[in-house]
C-alpha positions as CSV (number, residue, x, y, z in Angstrom):
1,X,15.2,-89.3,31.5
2,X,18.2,-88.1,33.4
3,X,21.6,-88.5,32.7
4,X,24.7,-89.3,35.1
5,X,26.1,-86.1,34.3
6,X,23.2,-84.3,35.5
7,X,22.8,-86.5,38.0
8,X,26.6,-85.5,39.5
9,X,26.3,-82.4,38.6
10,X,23.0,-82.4,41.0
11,X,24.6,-83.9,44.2
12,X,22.7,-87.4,42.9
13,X,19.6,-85.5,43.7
14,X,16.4,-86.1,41.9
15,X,15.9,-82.9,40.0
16,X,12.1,-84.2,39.2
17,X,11.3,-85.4,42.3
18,X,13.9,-84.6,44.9
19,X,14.9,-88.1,45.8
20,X,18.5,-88.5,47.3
21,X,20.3,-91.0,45.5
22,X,23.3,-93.3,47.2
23,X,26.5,-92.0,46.8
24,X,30.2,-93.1,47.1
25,X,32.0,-92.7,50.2
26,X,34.9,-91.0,48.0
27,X,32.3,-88.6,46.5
28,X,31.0,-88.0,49.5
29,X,34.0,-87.0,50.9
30,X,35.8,-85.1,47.8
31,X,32.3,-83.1,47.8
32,X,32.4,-81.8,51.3
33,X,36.0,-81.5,51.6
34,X,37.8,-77.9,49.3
35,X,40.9,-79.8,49.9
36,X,42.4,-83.3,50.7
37,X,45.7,-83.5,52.7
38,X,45.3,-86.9,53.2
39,X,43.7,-90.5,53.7
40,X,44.1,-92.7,56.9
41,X,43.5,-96.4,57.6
42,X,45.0,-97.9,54.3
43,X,47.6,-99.9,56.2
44,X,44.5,-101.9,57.7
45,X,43.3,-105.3,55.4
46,X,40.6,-107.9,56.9
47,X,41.3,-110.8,58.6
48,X,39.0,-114.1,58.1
49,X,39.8,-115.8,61.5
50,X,36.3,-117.7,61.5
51,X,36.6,-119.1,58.3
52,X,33.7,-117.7,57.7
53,X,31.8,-119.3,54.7
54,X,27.7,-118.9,53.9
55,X,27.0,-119.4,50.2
56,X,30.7,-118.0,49.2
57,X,34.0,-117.6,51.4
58,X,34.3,-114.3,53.3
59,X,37.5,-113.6,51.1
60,X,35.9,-114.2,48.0
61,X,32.6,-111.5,49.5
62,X,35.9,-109.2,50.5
63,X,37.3,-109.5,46.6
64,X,34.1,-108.9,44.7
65,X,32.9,-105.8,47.2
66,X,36.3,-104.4,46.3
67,X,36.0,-105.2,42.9
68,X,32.4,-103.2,42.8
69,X,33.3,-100.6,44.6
70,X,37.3,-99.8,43.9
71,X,37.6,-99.3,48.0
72,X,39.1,-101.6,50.0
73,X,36.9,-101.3,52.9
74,X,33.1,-99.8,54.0
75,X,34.2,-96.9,55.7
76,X,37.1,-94.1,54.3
77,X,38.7,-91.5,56.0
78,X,39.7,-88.5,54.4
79,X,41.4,-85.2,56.2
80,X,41.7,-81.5,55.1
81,X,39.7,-78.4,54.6
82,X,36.3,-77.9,54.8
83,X,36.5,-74.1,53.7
84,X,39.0,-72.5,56.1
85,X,38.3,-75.6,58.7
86,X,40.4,-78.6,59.7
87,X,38.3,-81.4,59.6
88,X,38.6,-85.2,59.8
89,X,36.2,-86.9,57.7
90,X,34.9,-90.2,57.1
91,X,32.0,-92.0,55.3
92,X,30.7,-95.0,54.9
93,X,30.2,-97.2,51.4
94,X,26.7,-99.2,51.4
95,X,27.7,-100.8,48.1
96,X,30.6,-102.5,50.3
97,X,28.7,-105.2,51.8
98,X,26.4,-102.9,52.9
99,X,28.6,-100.9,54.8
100,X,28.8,-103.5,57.3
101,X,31.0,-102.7,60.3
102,X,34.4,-105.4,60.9
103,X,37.7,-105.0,62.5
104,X,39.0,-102.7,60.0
105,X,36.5,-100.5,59.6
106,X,36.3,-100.0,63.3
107,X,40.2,-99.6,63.4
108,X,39.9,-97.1,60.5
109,X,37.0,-95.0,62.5
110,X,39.3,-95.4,65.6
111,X,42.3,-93.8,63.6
112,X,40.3,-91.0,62.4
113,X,38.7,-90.6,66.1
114,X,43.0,-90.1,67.1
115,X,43.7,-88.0,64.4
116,X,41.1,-85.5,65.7
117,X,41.8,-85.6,69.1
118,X,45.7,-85.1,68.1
119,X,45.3,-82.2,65.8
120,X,42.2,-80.7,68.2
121,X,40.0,-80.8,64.7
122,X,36.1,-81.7,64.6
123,X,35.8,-85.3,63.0
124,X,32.6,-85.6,60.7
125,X,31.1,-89.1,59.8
126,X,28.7,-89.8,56.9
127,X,26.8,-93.1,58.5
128,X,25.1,-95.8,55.9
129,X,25.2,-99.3,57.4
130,X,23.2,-102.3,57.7
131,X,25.1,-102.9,61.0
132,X,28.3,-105.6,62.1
133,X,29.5,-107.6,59.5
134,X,28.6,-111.5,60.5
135,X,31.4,-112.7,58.8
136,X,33.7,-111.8,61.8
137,X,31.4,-112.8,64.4
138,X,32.8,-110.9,68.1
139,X,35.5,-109.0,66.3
140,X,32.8,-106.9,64.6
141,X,30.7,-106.7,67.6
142,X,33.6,-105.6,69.5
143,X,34.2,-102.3,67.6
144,X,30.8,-100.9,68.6
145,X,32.8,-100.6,72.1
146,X,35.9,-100.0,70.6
147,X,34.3,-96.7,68.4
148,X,32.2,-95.6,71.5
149,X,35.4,-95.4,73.8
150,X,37.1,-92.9,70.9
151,X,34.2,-91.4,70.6
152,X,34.0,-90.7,74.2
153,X,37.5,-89.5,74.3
154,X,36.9,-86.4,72.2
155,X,34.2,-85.4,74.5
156,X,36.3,-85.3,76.8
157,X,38.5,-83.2,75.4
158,X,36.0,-81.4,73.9
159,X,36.7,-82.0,70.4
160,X,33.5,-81.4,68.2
161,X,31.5,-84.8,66.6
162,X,29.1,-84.3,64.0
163,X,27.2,-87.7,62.2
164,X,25.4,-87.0,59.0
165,X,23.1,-90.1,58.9
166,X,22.0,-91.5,54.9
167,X,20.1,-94.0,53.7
168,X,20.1,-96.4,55.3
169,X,21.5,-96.6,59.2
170,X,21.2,-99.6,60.8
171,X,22.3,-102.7,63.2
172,X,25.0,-102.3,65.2
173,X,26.1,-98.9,63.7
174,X,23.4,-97.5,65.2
175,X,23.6,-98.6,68.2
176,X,27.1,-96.9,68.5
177,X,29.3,-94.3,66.6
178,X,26.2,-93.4,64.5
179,X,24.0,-91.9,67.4
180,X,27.0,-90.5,69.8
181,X,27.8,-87.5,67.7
182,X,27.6,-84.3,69.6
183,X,24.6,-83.1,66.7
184,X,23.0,-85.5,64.3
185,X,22.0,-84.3,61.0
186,X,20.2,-86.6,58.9
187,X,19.2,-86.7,55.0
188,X,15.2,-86.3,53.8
189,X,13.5,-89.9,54.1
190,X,16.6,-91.7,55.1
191,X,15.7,-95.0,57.1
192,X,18.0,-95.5,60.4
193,X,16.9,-97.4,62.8
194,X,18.2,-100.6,64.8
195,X,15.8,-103.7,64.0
196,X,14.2,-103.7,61.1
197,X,10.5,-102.6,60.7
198,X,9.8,-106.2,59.5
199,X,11.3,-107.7,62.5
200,X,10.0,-105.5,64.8
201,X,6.4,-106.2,63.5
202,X,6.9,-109.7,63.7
203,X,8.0,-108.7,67.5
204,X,5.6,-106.4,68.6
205,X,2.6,-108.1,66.3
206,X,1.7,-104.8,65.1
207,X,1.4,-102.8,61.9
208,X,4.0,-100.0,61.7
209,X,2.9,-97.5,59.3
210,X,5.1,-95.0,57.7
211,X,7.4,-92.5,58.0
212,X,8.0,-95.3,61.2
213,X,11.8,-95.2,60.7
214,X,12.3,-92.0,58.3
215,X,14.7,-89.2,59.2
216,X,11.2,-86.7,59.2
217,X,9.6,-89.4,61.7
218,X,13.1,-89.5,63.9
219,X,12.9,-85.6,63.8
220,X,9.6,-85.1,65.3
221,X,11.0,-87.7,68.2
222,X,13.9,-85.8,69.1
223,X,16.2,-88.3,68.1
224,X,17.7,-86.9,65.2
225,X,18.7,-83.1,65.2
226,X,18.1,-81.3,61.6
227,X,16.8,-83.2,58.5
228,X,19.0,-80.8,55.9
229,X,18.5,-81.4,51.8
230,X,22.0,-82.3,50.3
231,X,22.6,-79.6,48.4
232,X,22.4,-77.4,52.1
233,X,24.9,-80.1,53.5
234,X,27.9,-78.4,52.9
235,X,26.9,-75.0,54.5
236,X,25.0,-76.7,57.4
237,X,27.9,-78.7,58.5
238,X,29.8,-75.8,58.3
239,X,28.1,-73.4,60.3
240,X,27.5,-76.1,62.9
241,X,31.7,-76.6,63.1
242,X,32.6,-72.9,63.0
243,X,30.1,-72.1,66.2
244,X,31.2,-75.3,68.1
245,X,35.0,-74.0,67.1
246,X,33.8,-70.7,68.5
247,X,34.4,-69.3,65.0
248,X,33.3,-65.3,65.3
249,X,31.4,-64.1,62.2
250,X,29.7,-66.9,61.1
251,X,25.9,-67.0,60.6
252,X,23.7,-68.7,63.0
């Protein structure tokens, strides 16, 4: 048995087995960052402009993922120190209906995107997604655009973008601000991918056998840059940003 203390006090890391857990975007965040000078994109709310209803309104889905989770959207954004860094953080929230991307997350992203390019600090994005939220039909698709064009912005001005992808990354996330970081870092046996592997079988008419879709599977493929255990997170992403801020005396 483990207990939830031991549990935090272990990064929600397995201390049996190793498994990474889930966490919150707000622990993610208060873990990485040594200090918290502020939080961006509160000012933002969801709109329901289809109307959207399935088996319950989209404001009543809205109400209950904030209930469950205490956010008020998928993705936060945090900004202070990471050691003696600047950094502009944010992190998706799986338990938020499963981190799906809408309008606000994408203006919230897009906000953090400006804050780094304003303040010439690296932004740093924890992905966990099952892709575009449905219930807003084009306005969600619209911010994979909307996030690649920020995105695209601090490259040119050569503003550092690092994406940490956890379990799992998917759907429209993906296919956007999840794999145009400048290095992508991904947790041990995370899943990221864009279909499914159910959906691509029934595609393709083929077996996919594992780790088809696991971070170790993505390494070997070159499409993910460093599988790194949690508790080496912190130091990893920190080397990383001092030698793309051309830090001297930092460790290689």
């Amino acid at each position: 048995m483990i207990t939830n203390t031991a549990l935090i006090f272990n990064c929600y890391v397995c201390p049996h087995c190793d498994h990474h857990l889930p966490m919150s975007a707000r622990e993610r965040l208060n873990w990485l960052l040594d200090q918290v000078d502020g939080e961006l994109g509160q000012q933002f709310t969801a709109k329901d402009p289809l109307r959207f209803v399935d088996s319950k309104p989209y404001p009543q889905r809205m109400i209950e993922a904030q209930d469950k989770t205490g956010e008020s959207e998928a993705l936060i954004v945090l900004y202070g120190k990471l050691r003696n860094l600047d950094v502009v953080t944010c992190a998706f929230d799986f338990r938020f209906m499963g981190g799906s991307m809408g309008s606000v997350v994408g203006d919230r992203f897009v906000q953090a995107a400006e804050k780094a390019l304003a303040d010439k600090v690296p932004l740093v994005c924890f992905a966990a997604s099952g892709g575009a939220r449905m219930q807003e039909g084009l306005l969600s698709l619209m911010q994979m655009a909307r996030t690649a064009a920020a995105i695209e912005r601090l490259r040119i001005a050569g503003v550092p973008y690092i994406v940490i992808l956890t379990n799992p990354v998917y759907g429209g996330v993906t296919a956007s601000l999840a794999m145009l970081g400048d290095i992508h870092l991904a947790e041990p046996k995370a899943m990221i991918g864009f279909a499914g592997k159910r959906v691509i079988e029934q595609t393709v008419r083929e077996t996919l056998e594992e780790p088809f879709q696991r971070a170790e599977f993505l390494l070997e493929h070159g499409v993910v840059d460093e599988v790194v255990h949690r508790h080496q997170m912190i130091d990893t992403i920190y080397r990383l940003l001092a030698k793309l801020s051309r830090m001297p005396n930092v460790d290689a």
